[in-house]
Phi, psi and omega in degrees: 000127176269151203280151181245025132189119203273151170294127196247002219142117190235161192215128142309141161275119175243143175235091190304177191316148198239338191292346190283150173255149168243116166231126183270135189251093173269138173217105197311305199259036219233126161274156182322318196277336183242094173267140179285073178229177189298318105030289189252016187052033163199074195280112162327122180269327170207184210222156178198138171227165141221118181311305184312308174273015141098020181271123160259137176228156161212114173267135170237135176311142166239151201264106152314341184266359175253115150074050177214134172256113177303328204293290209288341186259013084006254183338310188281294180331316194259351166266338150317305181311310169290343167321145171259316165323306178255005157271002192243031163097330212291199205198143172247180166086206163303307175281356162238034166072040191023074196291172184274133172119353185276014208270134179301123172295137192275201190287098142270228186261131174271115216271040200255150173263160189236124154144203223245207175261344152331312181267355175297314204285304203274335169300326186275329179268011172295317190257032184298332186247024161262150189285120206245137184277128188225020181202090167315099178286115194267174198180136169187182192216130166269108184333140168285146209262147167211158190319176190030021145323165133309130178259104179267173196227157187229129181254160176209135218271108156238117129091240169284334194280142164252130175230110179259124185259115196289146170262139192279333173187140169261126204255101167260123165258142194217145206301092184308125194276045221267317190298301192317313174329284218291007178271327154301340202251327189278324169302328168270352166275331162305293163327340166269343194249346169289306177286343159308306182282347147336290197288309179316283189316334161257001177077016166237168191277130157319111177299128161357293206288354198256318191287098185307119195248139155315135113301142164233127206270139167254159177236097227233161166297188188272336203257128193323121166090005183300165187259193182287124151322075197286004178241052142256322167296315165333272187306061148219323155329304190265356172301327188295301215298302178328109188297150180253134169288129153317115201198141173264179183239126187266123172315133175318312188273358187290158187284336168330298175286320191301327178284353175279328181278007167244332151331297209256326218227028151201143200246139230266332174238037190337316203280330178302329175319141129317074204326156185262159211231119173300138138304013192189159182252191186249014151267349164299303162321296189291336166244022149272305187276353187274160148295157174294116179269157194245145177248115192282343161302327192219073207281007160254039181254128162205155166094222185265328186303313200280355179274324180276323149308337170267325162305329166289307168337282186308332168277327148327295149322335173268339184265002185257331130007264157314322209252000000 
């Protein structure tokens, strides 16, 4: 009789360093097939975190000659440039504590160049030496880890061996409007600076409604009427406060990550390893994991009763044994 599933295979298990971080990077809106790589001409140029608070960013090229309205990446491009926010070091968003001037831009004047791409190709190189938006920021935050989480794991094959790697966090990233911030942030200073010269020229005090204002975000619970949340206003404190750590990006395929991908993800002195020891035995095991078994010599036995009952047995046979 043939086993009708049969061992098709077997691996030793290893388990590498646990102390290295590992972060799995999902890009949510990204099909499988377009990976942000050198490959597809939009190899991430740099990673940037902060650890304490968990903000992960990745800037990636964005490919001006397809599906790109050159009019808003003009528009955006030259309102970055102009940002007070990303010229002093800042941050919009989360990461910079949803500071006043970060406030996402309402309806402004709409920009499209029309036709097709060829004349898109000919506007950028007419506008070559304008500030052109060419570079988009992903963004997520890594969850602080809580009991019952999931623990994943990223395995890797040499030969018989399994080598398993703990992941330090799975990071979903998603795209950041930081140019509408920062467009917002150059429009309200205009508006502000219109009105300034309004009021000097006829010579009256600037109006309320005219005068450009901090915002202040406040943070309230889900629940109606409630006060302000302070450790939610903490964390947005200290995300602003927090310096962001730096990271250059290494291409999947270069040889630098393969020798890094045998660093970290294979453990490099299998036989020096410890075996690992069960806490348990695997009739202990099989009735952690089982329904409760019943002993048909005695069927108001199950369980832990029925374990101790085979256990008096077997030492009863060993002392008659002896005997």
């Amino acid at each position: 009789m043939t086993d009708s599933d049969p061992v098709v295979a077997s691996y030793d298990v290893y388990l590498t360093d646990s102390q290295i971080s590992r972060f799995v990077l999902q890009y949510l809106d990204r099909p499988t097939n377009r990976a942000y790589d050198e490959r597809n001409s939009q190899k991430p140029t740099a990673m940037r975190l902060k650890p304490q608070t968990g903000l992960v960013e990745v800037d990636v090229p964005i490919d001006t000659r397809v599906n790109y309205d050159v009019g808003k990446g003009l528009r955006y491009g030259e309102a970055l440039r102009k940002s007070r926010v990303t010229r002093e070091g800042g941050a919009y968003g989360m990461a910079g504590g949803f500071q006043a001037g970060g406030a996402v831009a309402g309806a402004g004047s709409r920009v499209k160049i029309e036709g097709g791409d060829a004349e898109a190709a000919e506007l950028l190189d007419e506008r070559k030496g304008d500030s052109l938006l060419r570079m988009q920021t992903l963004g997520g935050r890594i969850k602080p880890a809580e009991d019952g989480d999931p623990v994943y794991m990223l395995g890797a094959f040499r030969g018989g061996d399994l080598h398993l790697s703990p992941v330090s966090a799975v990071v979903q990233l998603r795209p950041q409007l930081h140019h509408l911030d920062a467009s917002e942030e150059v429009s309200s200073k205009g508006r502000g600076a219109r009105a300034k010269k309004d009021a000097e020229e006829d010579g009256a005090p600037r109006s309320a409604e005219t005068e450009a204002r901090a915002i202040d975000v406040k943070v309230k619970s889900a629940e109606a009427g409630e006060a302000l949340v302070p450790g939610n206003l903490d964390l947005l404190k200290r995300m602003q406060d927090e310096q962001w750590e730096r990271y250059g990006w290494v291409d999947a395929e270069t040889q630098d990550a393969w020798d890094r991908y045998e660093s970290y993800m294979i453990h490099q002195q299998p036989e020096e390893l410890p075996q690992l020891q069960s806490a348990i035995s695997s009739e202990d095991y099989l009735d952690g994991m089982s329904a409760p078994r019943i002993d048909p010599a005695h069927p108001e036995l199950s369980g832990w009763a029925m374990k101790q009952n085979r256990q008096k047995q077997k030492e009863a046979g060993s002392d008659v044994e002896e005997g």
